[in-house]
Backbone as a printed PyTorch tensor [residue, N CA C, xyz], in Angstrom:
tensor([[[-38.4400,  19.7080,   1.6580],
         [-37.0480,  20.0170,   1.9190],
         [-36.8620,  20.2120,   3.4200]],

        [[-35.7720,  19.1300,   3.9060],
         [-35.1790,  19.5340,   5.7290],
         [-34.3120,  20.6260,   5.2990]],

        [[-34.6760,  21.5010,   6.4050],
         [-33.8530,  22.5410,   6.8770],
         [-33.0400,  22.2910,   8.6050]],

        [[-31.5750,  22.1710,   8.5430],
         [-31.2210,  22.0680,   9.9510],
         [-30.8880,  23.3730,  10.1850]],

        [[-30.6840,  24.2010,  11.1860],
         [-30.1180,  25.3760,  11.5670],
         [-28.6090,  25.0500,  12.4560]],

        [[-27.7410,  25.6060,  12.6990],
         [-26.4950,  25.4730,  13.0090],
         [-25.9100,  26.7930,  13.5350]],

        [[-25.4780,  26.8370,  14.4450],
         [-24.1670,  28.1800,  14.9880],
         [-23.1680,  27.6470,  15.1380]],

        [[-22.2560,  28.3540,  14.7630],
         [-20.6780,  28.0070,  15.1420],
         [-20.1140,  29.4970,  15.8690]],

        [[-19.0910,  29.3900,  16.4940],
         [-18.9110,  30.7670,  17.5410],
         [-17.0030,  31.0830,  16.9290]],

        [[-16.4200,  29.7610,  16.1060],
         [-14.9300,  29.9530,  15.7600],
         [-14.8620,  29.4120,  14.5710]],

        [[-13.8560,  29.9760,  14.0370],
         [-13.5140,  29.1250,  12.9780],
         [-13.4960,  27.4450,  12.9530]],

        [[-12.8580,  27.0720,  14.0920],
         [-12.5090,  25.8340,  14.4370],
         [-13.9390,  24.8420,  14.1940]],

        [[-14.9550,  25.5650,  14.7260],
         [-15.9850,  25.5130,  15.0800],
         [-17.0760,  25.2430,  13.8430]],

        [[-17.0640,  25.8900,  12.7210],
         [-17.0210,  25.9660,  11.1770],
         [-16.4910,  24.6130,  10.7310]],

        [[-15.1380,  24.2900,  10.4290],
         [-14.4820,  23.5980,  10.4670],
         [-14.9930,  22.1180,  10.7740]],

        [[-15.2450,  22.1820,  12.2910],
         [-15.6840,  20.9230,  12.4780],
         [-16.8650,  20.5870,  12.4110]],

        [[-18.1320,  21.7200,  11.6330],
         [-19.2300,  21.5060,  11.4600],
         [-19.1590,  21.0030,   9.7960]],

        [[-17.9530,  21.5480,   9.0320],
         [-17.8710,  20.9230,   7.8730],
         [-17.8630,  19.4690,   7.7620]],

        [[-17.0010,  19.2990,   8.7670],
         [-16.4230,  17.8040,   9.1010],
         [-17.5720,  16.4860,   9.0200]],

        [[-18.5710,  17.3790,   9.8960],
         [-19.5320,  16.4730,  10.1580],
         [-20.5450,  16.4290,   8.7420]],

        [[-21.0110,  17.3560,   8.3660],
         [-21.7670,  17.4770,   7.0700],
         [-21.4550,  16.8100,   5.7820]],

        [[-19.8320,  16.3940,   6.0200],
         [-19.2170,  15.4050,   4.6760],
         [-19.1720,  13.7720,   5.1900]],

        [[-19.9920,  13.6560,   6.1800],
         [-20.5090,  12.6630,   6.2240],
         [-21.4810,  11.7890,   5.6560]],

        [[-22.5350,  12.9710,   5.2150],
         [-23.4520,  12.0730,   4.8650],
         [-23.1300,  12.2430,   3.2110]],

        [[-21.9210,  12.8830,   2.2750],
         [-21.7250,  13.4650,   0.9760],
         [-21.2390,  11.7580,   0.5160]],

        [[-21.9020,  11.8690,  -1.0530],
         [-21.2230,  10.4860,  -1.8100],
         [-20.4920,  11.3200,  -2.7250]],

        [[-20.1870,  10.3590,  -3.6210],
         [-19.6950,  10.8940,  -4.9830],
         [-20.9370,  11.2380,  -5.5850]],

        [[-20.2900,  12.5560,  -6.3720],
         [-21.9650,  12.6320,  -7.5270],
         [-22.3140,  13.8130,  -6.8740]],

        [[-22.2750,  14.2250,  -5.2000],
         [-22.6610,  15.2260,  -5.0880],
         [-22.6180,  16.7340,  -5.3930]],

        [[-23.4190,  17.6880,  -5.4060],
         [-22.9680,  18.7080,  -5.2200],
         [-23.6750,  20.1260,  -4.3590]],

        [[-22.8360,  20.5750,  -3.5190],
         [-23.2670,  21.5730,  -2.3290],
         [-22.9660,  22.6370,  -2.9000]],

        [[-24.4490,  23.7620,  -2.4870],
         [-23.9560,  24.8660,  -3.1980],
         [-24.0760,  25.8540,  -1.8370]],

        [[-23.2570,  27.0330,  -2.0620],
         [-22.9250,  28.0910,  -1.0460],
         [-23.4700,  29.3410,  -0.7770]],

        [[-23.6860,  29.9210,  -0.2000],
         [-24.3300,  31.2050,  -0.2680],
         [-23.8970,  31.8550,   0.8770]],

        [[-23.1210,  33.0240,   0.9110],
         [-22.7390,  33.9610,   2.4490],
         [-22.0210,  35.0660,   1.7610]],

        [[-21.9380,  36.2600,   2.3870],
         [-21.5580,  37.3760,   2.0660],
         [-19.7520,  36.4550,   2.3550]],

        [[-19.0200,  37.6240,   2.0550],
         [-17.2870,  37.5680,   1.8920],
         [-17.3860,  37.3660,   3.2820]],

        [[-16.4200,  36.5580,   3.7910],
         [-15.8260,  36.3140,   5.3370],
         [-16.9010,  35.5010,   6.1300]],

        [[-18.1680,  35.1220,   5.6910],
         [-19.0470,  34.2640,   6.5210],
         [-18.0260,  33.1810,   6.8490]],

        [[-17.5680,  32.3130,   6.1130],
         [-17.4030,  30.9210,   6.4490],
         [-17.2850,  29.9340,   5.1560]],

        [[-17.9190,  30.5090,   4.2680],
         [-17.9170,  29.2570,   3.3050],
         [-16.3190,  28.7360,   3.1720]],

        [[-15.6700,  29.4400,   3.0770],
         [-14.2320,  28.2790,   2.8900],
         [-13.8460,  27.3440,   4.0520]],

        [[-14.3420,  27.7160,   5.1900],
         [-13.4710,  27.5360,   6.4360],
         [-14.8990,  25.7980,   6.6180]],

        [[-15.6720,  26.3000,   6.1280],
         [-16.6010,  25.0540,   6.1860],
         [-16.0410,  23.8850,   4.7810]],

        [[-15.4750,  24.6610,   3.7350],
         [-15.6090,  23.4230,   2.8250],
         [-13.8750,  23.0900,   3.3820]],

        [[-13.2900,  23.3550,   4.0970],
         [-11.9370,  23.0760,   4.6450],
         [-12.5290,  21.6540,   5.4640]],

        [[-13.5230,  21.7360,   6.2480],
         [-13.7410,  20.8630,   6.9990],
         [-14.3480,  19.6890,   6.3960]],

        [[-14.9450,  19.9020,   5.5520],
         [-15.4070,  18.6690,   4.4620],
         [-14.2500,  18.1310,   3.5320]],

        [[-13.1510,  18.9280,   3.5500],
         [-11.7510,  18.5690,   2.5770],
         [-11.0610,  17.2770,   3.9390]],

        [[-10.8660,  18.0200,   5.0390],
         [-10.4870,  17.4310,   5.9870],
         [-10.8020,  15.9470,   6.4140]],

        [[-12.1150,  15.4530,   6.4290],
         [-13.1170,  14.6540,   6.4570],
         [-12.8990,  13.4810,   5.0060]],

        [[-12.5540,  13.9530,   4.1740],
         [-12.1460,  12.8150,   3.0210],
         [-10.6850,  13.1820,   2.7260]],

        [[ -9.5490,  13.6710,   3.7560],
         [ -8.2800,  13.3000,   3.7020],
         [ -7.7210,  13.7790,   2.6990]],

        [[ -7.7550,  15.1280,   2.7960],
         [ -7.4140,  15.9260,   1.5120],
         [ -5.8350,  16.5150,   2.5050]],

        [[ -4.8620,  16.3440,   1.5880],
         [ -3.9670,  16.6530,   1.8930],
         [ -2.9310,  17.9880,   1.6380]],

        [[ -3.7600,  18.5070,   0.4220],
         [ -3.4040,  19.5500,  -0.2570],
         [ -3.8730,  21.1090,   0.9440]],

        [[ -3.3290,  21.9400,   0.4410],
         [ -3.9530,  23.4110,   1.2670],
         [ -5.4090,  23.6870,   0.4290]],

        [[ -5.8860,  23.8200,   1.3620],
         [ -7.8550,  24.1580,   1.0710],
         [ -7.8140,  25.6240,   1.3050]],

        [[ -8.1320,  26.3530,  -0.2830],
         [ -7.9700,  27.9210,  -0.4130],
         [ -9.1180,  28.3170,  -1.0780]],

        [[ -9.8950,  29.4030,  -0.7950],
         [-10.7550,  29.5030,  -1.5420],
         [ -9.9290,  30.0460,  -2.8910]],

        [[-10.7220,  29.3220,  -4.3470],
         [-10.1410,  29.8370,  -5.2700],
         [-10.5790,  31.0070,  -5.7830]],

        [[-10.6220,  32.3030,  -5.5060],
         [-11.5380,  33.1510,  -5.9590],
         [-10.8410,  33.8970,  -7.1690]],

        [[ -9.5140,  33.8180,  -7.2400],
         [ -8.5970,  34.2620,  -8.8430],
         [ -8.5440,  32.9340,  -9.8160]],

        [[ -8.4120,  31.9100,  -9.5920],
         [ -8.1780,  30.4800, -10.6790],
         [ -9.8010,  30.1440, -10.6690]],

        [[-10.9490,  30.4020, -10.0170],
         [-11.9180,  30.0600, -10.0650],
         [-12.4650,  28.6310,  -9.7600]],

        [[-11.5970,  27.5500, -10.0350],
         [-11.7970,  26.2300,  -9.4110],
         [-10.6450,  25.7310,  -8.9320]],

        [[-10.9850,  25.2030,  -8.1690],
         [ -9.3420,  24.1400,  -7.1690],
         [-10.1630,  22.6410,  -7.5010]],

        [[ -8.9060,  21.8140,  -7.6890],
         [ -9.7640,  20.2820,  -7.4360],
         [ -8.4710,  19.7740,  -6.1710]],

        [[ -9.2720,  19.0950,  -5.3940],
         [ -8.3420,  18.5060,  -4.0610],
         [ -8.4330,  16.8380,  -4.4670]],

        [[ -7.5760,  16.2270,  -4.2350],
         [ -7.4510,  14.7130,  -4.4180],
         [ -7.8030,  14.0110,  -2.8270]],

        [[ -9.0020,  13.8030,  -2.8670],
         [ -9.6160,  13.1170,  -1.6830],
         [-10.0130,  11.7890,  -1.4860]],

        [[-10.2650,  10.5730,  -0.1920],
         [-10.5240,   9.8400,  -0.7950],
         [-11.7360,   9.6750,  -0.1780]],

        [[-12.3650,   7.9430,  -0.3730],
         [-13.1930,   7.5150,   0.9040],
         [-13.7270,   6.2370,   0.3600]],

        [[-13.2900,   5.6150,   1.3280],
         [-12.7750,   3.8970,   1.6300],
         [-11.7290,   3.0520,   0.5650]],

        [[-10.5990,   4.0520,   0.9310],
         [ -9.2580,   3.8130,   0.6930],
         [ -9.6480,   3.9940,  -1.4180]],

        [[-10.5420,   4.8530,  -1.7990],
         [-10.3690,   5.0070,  -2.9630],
         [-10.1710,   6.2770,  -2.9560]],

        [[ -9.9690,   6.8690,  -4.6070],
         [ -9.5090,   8.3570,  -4.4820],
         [-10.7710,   8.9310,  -5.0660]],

        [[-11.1110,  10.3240,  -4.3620],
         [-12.2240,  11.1720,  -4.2740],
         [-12.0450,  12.3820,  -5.1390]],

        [[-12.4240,  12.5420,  -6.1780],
         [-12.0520,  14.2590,  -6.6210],
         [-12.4970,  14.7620,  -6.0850]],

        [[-11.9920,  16.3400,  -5.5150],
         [-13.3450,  17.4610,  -4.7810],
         [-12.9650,  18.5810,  -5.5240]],

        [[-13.9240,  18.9760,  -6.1470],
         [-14.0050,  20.1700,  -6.8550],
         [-14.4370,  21.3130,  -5.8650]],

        [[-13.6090,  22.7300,  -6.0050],
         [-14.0100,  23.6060,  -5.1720],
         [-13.7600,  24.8590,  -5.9960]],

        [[-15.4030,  24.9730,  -6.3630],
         [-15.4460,  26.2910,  -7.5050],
         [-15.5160,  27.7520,  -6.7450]],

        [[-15.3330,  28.8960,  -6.7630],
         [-15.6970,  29.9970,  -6.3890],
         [-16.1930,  30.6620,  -7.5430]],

        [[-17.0720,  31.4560,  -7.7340],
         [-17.7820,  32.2570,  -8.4010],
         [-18.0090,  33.5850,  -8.4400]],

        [[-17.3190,  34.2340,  -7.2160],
         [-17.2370,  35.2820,  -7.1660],
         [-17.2510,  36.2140,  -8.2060]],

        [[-16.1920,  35.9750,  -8.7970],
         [-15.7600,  37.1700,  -9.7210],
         [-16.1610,  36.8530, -11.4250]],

        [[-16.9260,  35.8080, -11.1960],
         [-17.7890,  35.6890, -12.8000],
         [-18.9530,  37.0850, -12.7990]],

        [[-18.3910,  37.1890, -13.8950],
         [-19.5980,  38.4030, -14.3170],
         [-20.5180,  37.6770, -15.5530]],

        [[-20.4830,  36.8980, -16.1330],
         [-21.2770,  36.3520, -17.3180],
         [-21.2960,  34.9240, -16.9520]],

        [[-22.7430,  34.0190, -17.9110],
         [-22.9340,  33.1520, -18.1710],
         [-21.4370,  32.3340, -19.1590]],

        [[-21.0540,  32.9290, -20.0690],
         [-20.2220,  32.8910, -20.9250],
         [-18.9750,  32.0830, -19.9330]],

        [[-18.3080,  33.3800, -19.4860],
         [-17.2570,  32.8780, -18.0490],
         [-17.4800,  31.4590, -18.0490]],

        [[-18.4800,  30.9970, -17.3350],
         [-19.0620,  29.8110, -16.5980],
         [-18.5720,  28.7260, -17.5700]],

        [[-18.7560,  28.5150, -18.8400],
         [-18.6840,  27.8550, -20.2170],
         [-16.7770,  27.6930, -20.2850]],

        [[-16.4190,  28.9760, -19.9000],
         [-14.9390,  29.2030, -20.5360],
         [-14.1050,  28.1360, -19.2790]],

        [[-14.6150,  28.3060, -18.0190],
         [-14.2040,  27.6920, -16.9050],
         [-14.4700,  25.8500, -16.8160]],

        [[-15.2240,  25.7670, -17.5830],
         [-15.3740,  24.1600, -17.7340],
         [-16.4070,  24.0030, -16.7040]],

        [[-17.5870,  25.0070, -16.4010],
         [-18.0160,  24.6420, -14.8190],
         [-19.2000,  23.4110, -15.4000]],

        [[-19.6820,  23.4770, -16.5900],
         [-20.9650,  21.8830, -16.9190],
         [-20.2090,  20.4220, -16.9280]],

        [[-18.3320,  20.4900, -17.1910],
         [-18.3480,  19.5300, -17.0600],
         [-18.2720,  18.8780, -15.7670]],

        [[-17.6280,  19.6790, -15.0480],
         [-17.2630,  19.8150, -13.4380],
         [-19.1070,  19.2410, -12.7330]],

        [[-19.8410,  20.0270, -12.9100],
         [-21.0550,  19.9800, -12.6970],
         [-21.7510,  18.4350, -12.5990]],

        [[-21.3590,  17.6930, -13.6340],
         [-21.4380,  16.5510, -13.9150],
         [-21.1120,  15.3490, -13.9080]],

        [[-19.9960,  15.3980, -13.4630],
         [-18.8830,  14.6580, -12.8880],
         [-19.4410,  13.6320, -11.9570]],

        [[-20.0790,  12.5340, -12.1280],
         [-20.8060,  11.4680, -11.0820],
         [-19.9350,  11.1720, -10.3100]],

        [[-18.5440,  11.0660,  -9.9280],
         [-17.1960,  10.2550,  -9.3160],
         [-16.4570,  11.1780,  -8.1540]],

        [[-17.3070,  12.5370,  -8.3730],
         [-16.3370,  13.6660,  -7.3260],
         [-17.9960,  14.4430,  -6.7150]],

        [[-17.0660,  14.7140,  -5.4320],
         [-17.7280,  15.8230,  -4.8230],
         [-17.6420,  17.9340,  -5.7610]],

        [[-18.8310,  18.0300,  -5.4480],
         [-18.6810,  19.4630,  -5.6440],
         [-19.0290,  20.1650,  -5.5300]],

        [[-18.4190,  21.6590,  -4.6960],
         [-18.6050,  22.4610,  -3.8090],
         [-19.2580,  23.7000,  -4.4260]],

        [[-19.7160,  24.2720,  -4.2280],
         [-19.7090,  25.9770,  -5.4340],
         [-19.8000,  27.2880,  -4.1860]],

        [[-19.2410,  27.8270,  -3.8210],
         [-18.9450,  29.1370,  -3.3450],
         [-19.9020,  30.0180,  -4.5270]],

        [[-20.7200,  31.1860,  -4.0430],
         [-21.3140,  32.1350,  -4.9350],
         [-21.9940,  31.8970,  -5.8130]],

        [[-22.9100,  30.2540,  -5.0080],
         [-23.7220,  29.7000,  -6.4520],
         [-24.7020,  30.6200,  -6.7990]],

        [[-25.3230,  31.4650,  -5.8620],
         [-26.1930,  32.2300,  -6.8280],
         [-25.9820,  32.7840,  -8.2960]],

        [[-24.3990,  33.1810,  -8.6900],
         [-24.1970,  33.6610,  -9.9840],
         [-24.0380,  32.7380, -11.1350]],

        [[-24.5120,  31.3290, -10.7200],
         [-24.5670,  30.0640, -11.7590],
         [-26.3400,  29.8040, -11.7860]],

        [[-27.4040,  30.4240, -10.9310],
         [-28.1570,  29.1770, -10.7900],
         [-28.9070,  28.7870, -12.2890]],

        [[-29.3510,  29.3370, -13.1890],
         [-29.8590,  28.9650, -14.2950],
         [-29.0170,  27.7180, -15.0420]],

        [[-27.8730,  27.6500, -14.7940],
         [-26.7880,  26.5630, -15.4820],
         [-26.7220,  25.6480, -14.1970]],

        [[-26.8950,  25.3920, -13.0720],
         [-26.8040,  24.1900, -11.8750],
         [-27.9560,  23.3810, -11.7490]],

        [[-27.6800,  22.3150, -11.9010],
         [-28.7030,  21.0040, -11.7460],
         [-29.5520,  21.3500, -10.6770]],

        [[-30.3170,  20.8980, -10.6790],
         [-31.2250,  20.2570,  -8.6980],
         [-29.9760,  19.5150,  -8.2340]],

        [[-29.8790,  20.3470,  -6.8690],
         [-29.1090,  19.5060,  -5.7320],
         [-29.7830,  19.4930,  -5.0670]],

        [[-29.2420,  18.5340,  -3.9540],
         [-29.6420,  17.7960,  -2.7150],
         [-29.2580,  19.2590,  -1.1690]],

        [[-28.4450,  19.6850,  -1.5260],
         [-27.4770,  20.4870,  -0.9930],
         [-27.7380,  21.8290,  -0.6600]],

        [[-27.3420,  22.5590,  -0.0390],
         [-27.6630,  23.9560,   0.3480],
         [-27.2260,  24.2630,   1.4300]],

        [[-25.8670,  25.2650,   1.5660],
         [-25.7860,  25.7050,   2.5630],
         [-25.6880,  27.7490,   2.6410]],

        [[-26.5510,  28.2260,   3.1600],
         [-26.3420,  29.5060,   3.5520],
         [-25.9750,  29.7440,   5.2770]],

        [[-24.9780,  30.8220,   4.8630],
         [-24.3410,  30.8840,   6.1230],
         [-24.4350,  32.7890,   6.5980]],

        [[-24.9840,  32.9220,   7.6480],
         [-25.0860,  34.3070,   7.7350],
         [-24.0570,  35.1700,   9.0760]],

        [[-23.7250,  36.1820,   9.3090],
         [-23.0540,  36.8710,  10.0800],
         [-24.3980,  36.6310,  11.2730]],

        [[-23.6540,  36.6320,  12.4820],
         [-24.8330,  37.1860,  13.4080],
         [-24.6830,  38.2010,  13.9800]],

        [[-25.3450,  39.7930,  13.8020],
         [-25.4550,  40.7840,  14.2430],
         [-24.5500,  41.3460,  14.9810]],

        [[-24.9040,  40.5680,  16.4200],
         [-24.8270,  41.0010,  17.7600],
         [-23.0890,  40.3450,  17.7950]],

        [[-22.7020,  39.8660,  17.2030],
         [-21.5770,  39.1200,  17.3680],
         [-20.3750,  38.4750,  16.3620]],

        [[-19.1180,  39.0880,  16.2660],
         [-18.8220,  39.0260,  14.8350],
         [-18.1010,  37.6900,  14.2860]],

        [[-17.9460,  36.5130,  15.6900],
         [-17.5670,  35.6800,  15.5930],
         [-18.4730,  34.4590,  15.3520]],

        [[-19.7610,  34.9170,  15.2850],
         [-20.7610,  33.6340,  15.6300],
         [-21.1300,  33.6480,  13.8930]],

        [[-21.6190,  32.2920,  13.8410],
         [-21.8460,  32.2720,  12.2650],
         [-23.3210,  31.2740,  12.6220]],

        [[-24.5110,  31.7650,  11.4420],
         [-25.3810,  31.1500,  11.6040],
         [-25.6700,  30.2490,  10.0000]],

        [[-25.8790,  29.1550,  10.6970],
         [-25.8860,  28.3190,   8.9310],
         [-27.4100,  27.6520,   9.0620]],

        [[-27.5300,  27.8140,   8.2500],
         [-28.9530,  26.7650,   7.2280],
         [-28.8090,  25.8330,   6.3210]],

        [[-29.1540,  24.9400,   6.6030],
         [-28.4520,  23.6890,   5.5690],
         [-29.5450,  23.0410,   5.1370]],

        [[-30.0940,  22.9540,   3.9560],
         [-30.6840,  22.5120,   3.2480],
         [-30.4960,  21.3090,   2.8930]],

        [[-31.4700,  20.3700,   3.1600],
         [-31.7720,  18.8830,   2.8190],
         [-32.4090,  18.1540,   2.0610]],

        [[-32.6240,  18.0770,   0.7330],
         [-33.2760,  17.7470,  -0.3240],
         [-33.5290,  16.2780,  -0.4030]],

        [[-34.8040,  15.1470,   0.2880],
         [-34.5490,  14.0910,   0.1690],
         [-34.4420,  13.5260,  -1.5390]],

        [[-33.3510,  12.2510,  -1.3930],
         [-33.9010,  12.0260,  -2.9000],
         [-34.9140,  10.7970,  -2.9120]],

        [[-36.4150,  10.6690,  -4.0110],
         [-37.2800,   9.5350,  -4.1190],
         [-36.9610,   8.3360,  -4.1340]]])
């Protein structure tokens, strides 16, 4: 597994590091999230919404639990699923939310905010991003991005 390391110092900054990271995303994928509240994870999957021409407002869903954005890429249309997980307390939840079919979905991108509270129910991804506060500084964000080649 590649590991890249990454700082961003602004939101903007986040943003356009999303931008770049939904570059190398097909359909079929799926990126999973990991950061305390206020790291970044939305402001990064904003920039990957941005990047396949999502026109809708990019919110984290943390009360409806999933958003889907209508995205495209090369003039076709892209689903992007953008789950939050926050506020699941059970396996059960997960089932009630539709998250295996979402999960599965070969034709769309998909994001998961708070994948740790799914991982026994989430496939092997390719994907991984943790994003941490940096200490000394409340604007700087430090990310780890996980690179899973596939055989």
């Amino acid at each position: 597994m590649e590991v890249n390391n990454y700082t961003t110092l602004s939101e903007k900054e986040t943003i356009e590091l999303g931008r770049k990271f939904a570059e190398d995303l097909v359909p079929g994928d799926l990126v999973l999230f990991y950061g305390d509240l206020g790291s970044g994870k939305t402001e990064f999957i904003k920039g990957i919404c941005e990047y396949f021409s999502v026109n809708e407002l990019v919110t984290s869903p943390t009360f409806t639990i999933m958003n889907q954005y209508a995205g495209e890429l090369n003039d076709e249309d892209l689903p992007i699923y953008h789950v939050d997980l926050y506020r699941i307390k059970s396996k059960d939840e997960l089932g009630e939310i539709g998250l295996q079919d979402c999960l599965f979905s070969d034709d769309a991108i998909k994001l998961i905010e708070w994948a740790e509270k799914a991982h026994s129910l989430l496939p092997d991804t390719k994907y991984k991003v943790k994003i941490e506060f940096d200490p000394e500084d409340e604007n700087k964000r430090n990310f780890k991005i996980s690179y899973q080649a596939e055989d």
